[in-house]
C-alpha positions in Angstrom: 0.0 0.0 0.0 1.6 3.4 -0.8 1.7 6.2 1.8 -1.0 8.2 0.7 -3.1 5.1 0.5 -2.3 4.0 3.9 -2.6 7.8 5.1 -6.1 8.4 3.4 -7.2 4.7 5.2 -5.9 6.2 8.5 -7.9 9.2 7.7 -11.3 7.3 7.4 -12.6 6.7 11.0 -14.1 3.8 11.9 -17.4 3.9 13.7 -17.6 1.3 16.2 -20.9 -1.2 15.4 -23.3 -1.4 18.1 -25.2 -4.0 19.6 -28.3 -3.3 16.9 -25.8 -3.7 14.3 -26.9 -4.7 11.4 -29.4 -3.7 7.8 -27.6 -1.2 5.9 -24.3 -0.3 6.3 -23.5 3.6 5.6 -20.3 6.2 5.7 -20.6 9.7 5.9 -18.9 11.9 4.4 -18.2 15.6 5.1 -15.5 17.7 6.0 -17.2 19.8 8.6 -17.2 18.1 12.0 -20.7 19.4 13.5 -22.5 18.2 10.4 -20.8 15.3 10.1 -21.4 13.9 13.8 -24.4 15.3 13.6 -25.7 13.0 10.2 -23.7 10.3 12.1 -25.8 10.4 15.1 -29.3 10.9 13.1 -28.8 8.2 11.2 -26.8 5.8 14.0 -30.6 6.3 15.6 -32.3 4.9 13.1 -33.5 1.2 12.7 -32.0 -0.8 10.6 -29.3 1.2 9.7 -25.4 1.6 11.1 -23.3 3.9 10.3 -19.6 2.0 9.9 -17.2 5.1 9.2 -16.9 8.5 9.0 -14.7 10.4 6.3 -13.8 14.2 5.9 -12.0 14.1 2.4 -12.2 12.1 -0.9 -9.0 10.1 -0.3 -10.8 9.0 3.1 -14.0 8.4 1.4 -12.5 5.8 -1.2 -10.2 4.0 1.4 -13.5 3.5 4.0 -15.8 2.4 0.5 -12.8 -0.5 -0.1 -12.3 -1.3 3.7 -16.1 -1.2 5.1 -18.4 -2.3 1.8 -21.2 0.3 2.8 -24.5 -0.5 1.3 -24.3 3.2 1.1 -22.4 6.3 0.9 -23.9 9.9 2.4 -21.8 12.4 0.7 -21.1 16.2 0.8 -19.5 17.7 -2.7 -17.4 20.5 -1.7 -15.0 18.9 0.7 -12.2 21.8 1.4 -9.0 21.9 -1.1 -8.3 18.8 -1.0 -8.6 16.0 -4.0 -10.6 13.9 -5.1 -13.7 16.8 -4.7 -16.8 14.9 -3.6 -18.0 14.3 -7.6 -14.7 12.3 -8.0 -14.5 10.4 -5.2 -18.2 9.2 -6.0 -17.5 8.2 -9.1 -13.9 6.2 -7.8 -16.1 4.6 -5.4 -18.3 3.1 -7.5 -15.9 2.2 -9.9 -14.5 0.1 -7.1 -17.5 -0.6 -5.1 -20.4 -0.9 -8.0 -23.1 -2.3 -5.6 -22.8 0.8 -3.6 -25.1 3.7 -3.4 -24.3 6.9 -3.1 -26.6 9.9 -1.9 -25.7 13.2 -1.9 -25.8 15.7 1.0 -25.0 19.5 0.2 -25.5 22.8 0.3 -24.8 23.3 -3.7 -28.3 23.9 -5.6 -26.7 24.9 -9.0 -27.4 22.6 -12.1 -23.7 22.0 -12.4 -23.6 20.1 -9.1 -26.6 18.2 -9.5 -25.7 17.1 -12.8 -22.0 16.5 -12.2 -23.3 14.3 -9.4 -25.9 12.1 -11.4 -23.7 11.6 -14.5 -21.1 10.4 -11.7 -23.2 7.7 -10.4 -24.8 9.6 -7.3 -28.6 8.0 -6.7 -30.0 10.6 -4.9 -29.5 14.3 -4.1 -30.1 16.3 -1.5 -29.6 19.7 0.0 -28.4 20.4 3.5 -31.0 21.2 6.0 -33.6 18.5 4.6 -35.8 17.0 7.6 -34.2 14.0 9.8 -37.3 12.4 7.6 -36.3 13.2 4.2 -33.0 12.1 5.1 -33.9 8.8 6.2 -36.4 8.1 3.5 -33.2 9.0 0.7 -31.5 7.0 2.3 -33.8 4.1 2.2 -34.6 4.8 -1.1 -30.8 4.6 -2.8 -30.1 1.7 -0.7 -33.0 -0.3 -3.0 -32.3 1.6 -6.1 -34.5 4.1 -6.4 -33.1 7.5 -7.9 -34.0 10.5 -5.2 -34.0 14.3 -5.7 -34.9 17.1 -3.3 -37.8 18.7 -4.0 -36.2 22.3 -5.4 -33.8 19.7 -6.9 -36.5 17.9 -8.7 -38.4 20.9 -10.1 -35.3 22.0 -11.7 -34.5 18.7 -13.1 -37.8 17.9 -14.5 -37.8 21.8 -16.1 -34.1 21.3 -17.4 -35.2 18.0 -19.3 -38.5 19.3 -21.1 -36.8 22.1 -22.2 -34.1 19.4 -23.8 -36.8 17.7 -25.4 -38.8 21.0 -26.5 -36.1 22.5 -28.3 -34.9 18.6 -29.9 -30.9 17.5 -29.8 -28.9 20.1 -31.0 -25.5 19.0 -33.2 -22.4 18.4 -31.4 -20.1 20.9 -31.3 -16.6 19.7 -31.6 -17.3 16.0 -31.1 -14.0 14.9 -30.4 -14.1 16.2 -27.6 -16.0 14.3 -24.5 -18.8 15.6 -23.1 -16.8 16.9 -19.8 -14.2 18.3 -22.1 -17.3 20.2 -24.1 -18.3 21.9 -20.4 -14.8 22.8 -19.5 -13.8 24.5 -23.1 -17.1 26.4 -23.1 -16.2 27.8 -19.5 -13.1 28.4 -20.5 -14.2 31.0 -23.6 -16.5 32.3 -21.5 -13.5 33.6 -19.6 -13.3 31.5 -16.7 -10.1 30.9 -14.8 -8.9 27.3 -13.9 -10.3 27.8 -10.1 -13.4 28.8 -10.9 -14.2 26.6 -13.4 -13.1 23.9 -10.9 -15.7 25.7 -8.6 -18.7 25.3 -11.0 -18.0 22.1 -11.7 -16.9 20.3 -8.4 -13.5 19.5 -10.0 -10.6 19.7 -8.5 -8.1 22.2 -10.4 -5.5 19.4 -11.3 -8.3 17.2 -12.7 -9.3 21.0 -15.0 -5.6 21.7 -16.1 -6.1 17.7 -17.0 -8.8 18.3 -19.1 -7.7 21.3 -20.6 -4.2 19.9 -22.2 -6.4 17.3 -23.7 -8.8 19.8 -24.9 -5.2 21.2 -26.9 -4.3 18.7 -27.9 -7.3 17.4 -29.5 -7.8 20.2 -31.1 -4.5 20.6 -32.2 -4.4 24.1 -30.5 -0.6 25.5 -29.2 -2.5 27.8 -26.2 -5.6 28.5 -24.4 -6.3 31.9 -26.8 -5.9 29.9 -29.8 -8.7 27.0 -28.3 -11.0 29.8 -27.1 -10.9 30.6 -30.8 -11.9 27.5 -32.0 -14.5 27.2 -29.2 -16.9 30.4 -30.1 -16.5 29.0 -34.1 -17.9 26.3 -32.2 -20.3 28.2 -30.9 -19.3 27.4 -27.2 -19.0 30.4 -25.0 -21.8 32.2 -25.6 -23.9 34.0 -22.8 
C-alpha cells in the first residue's frame, strides 16, 4: 500500500458497530465536524441502519468504501481543497464498489452540481437542511435503487429536461471532444479561470488543467487563446 493510501485509510474513521448492528451499512462523508457527527448520530438512531465510518476528504471516502463495503455512501461535494472533490471520489467509489449507493448531501443547488453528481453515479440528491425524515427516506430509497431528488432539486430537473426535449438534440459541437471536455472548453471561452471553473464544476483544479491539455491537444491548438478561438467558431462560449 503506498503512503497516501495507507494515510487516506488512517484518515477514514471507523465507527464502532453497536449491539443493533446490522441492515444497511453507511459512511458519511463531510468535511465539517458538526454536520458530520451530527448526520452520524441521526442516522446511528435509526433502525436498521449503522453507520460503519466517517470520512472528511475524498481520499478517506474511497479508502473507508474499499475497507467497510457500505450498502451506502452519504456524501457532501465541496470537501475543502483537497482532492478527489466529492464528484470524483463518487465516481472512484463506484468504480471500485459498484453495488454501492451513493446519496448526496449538500449545500450546492446549482445545475452543475446536480448534474456533475448524477452523470457520476450519485442515486439521490439532497440539500443540507432536509428533515431527519427526508433524510432517512433518501437514504432508504438509494439503498433499494430508487433514484431520489430534493424537491427544489427535482423541479429543476424535470424543467431542465422538457426544455431538452422542447427544443430537440442540437449537433455536437466539436465531437472529439467528450462531453466533460465540451463543459470545460465552453467555460473556458466564457473567460473563466482554472479555479473557478473547478468551482462550477466540483473538479478539482488538477483534474481541470487535466482536461484542458487534452482539450489542446485534440484540437490541435498551441495555447488557451488559440482553443477559445476555436471554441466560439464552435459556438461554445456564448452567454
Amino acid at each position: 500500500m503506498s503512503d497516501e493510501a495507507a494515510e487516506a485509510a488512517e484518515a477514514a474513521e471507523a465507527v464502532p458497530e453497536t449491539s443493533g448492528a446490522g441492515g444497511l451499512r453507511i459512511v458519511v462523508v463531510d468535511d465539517h465536524p458538526v454536520f458530520r457527527m451530527g448526520m452520524t448520530a441521526l442516522l446511528g438512531s435509526l433502525s436498521g441502519l449503522t453507520v460503519v465510518a466517517e470520512a472528511e476528504d475524498g481520499a478517506s471516502a474511497v479508502a473507508a468504501a474499499r475497507t467497510h463495503r457500505p450498502d451506502v455512501v452519504v456524501m457532501d461535494l465541496h470537501l475543502g481543497d483537497r482532492t478527489p472533490s466529492g464528484v470524483e471520489a463518487t465516481r472512484e467509489i463506484l468504480r471500485i464498489r459498484p453495488g454501492t449507493a451513493v446519496l448526496v448531501v449538500t449545500m450546492l443547488d446549482d445545475d452543475d452540481s446536480v448534474f456533475a453528481s448524477m452523470r457520476a453515479g450519485a442515486r439521490g440528491y439532497l440539500l443540507k437542511g432536509a428533515a431527519p425524515a427526508e433524510i432517512e427516506r433518501a437514504v432508504r430509497a438509494v439503498a433499494n435503487g430508487e433514484v431520489i431528488l430534493g424537491p427544489a432539486v427535482a423541479s429543476r430537473a424535470v424543467a431542465y429536461l422538457t426544455g431538452l426535449r422542447s427544443a430537440g438534440a442540437p449537433p455536437v459541437a466539436l465531437p472529439e471532444l467528450t462531453a466533460r471536455e465540451r463543459e470545460v472548453l465552453d467555460l473556458v471561452a466564457r473567460g473563466l479561470d482554472n479555479l473557478a471553473i473547478s468551482r462550477r464544476l466540483v473538479l478539482s483544479p488538477k483534474t481541470v488543467r487535466n482536461h484542458l491539455s487534452n482539450i489542446l491537444t485534440k484540437l490541435q491548438a498551441a495555447t488557451r487563446a488559440e482553443a477559445i478561438v476555436r471554441a466560439r467558431q464552435a459556438g461554445l462560449g456564448e452567454s
